[in-house]
BADREN-901957 format. One record per residue (C-alpha): chain; residue number from 1; x, y, z. Coordinates in pm, 1 decimal. Last residue first. Example, Ala and Ser with C-alpha at 12.3 -4.5 7.8 and 13.67 -1.06 7.14 Angstrom:
% residues 2
   chaine   num         xx         yy         zz
        A     2     1367.0     -106.0      714.0
        A     1     1230.0     -450.0      780.0
END
This chain:
% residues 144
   chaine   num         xx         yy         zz
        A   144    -1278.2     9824.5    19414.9
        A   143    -1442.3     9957.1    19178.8
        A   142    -1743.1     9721.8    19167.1
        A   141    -2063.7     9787.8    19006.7
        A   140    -2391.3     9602.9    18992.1
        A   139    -2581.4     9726.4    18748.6
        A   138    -2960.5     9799.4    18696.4
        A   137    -3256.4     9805.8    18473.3
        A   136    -3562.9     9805.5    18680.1
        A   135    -3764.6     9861.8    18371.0
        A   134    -3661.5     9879.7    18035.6
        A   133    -3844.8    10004.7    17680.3
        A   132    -3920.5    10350.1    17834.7
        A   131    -4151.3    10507.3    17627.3
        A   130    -4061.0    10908.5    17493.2
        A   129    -3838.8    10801.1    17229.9
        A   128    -3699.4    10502.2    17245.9
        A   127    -3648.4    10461.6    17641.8
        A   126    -3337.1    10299.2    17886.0
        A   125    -3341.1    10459.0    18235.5
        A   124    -2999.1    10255.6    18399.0
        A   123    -2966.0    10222.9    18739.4
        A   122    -2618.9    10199.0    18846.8
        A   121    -2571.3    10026.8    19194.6
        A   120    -2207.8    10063.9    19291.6
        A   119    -1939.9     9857.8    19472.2
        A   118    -1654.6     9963.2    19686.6
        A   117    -1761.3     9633.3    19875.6
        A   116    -1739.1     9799.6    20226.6
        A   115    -1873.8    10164.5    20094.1
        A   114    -2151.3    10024.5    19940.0
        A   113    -2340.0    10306.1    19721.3
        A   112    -2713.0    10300.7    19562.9
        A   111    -2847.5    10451.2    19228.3
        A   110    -2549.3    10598.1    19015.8
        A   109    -2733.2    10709.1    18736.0
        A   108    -2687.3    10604.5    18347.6
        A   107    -2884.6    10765.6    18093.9
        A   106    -2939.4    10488.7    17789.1
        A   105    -3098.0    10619.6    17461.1
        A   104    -3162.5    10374.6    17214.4
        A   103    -3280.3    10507.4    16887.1
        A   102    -3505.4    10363.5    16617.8
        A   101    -3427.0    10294.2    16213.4
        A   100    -3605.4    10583.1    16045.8
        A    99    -3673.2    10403.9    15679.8
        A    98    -3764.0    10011.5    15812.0
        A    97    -3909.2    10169.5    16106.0
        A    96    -3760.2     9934.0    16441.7
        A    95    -3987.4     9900.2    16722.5
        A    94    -3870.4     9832.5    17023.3
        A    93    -4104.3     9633.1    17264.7
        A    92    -4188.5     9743.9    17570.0
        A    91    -4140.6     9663.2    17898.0
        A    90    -3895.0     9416.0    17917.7
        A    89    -3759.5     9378.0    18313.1
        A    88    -3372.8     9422.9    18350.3
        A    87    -3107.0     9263.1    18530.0
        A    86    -2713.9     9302.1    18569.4
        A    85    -2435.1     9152.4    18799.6
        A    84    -2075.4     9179.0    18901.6
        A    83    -2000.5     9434.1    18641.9
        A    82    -1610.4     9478.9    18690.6
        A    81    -1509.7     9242.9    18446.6
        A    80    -1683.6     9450.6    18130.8
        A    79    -1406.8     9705.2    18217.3
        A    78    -1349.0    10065.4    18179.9
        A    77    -1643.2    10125.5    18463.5
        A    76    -1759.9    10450.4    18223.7
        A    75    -1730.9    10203.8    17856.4
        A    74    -1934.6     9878.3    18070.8
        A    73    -2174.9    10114.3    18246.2
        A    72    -2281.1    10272.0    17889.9
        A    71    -2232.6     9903.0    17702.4
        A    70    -2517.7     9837.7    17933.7
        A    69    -2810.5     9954.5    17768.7
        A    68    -2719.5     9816.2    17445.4
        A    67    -2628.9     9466.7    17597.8
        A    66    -3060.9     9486.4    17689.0
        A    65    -3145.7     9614.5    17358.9
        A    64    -2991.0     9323.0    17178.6
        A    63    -3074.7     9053.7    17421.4
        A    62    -3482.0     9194.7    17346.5
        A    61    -3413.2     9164.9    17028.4
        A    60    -3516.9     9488.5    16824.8
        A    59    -3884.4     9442.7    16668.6
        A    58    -3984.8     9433.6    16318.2
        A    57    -4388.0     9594.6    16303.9
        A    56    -4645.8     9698.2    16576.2
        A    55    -4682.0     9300.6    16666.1
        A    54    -5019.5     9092.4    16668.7
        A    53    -4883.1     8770.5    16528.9
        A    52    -4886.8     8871.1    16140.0
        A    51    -4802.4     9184.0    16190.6
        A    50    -4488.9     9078.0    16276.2
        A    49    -4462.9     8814.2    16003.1
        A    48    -4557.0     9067.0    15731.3
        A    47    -4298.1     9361.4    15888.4
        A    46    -4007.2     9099.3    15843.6
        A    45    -3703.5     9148.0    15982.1
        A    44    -3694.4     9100.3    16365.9
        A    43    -4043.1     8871.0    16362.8
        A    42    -3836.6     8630.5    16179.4
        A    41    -3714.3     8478.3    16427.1
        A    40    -3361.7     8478.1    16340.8
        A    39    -3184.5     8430.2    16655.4
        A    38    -2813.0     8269.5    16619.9
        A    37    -2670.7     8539.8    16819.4
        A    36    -2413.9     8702.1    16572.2
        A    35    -2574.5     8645.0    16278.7
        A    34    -2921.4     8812.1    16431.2
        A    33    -2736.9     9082.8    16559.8
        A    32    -2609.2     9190.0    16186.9
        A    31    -2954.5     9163.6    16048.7
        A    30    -3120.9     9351.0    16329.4
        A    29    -2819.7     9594.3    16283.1
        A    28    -2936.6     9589.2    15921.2
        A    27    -3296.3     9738.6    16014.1
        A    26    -3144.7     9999.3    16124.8
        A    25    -3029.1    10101.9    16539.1
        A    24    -2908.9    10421.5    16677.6
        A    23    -2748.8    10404.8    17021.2
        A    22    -2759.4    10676.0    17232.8
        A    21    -2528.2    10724.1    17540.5
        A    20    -2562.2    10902.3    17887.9
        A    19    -2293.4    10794.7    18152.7
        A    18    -2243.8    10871.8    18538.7
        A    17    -2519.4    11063.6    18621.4
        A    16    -2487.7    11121.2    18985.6
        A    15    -2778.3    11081.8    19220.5
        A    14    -2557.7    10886.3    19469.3
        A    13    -2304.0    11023.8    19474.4
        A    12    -1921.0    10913.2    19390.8
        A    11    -1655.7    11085.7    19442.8
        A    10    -1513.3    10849.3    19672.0
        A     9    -1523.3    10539.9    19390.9
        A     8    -1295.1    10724.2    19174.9
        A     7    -1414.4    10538.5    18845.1
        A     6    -1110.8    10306.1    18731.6
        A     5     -937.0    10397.3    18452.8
        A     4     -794.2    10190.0    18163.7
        A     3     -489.9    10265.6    17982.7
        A     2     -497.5    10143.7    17615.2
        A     1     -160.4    10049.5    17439.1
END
């Protein structure tokens, strides 16, 4: 049996970093996303196609890399249920080197409080490396 918690919604601050994950990705997880979502443009496992129409190389779904970044709200909220809403902008593209893979890192901040709703904003700074790949990522949060 698996006990959930809910964040204490009174300690919260704004400011506070509430989750920081990393999320390594291969050339198979491409593979293994692609089965699972039904997209196989091949543009996300084939370096000649993505060259082909102007890309950098094999590229991480955009879906993919989005439901990355929030698996770090969903894990610290303890349930997928209590995120109420969720955007992002693509910036970039992630690029995905057929022998060093590519690494999502997701640092999680709490961004705005509402004290009626006991709801959070979490923003969410999502970058490979040194570029961030989403913009204006955020979660809405509540604890009631």
């Amino acid at each position: 049996m698996t006990i959930t918690t809910v964040p204490d919604f009174p300690s919260l601050a704004v400011g506070d970093i509430v989750a920081e994950r990393s999320f390594p990705l291969t050339r198979d997880s491409l593979v293994r996303y692609a089965g699972a979502s039904g997209d196989f443009n091949p543009i996300h496992y084939r370096d000649d196609i993505a060259h082909a129409v102007g890309l950098p190389g094999v590229l991480a779904h955009g879906m993919l890399t989005m439901g990355l970044a929030v698996q770090a709200v969903v894990d610290w909220s303890g349930d997928p249920g209590r995120i109420v809403d969720y955007q992002v902008r693509f910036t970039r593209p992630v690029v995905v080197d057929p022998e060093s893979g590519a690494v999502v890192a997701v640092i999680a901040k709490v961004g705005q409080l509402d004290d009626d709703a006991r709801a959070a904003r979490i923003d969410l700074t999502v970058k490979v490396g040194d570029e961030t790949v989403l913009g204006k990522a955020q979660a809405r949060v509540i604890l009631g």
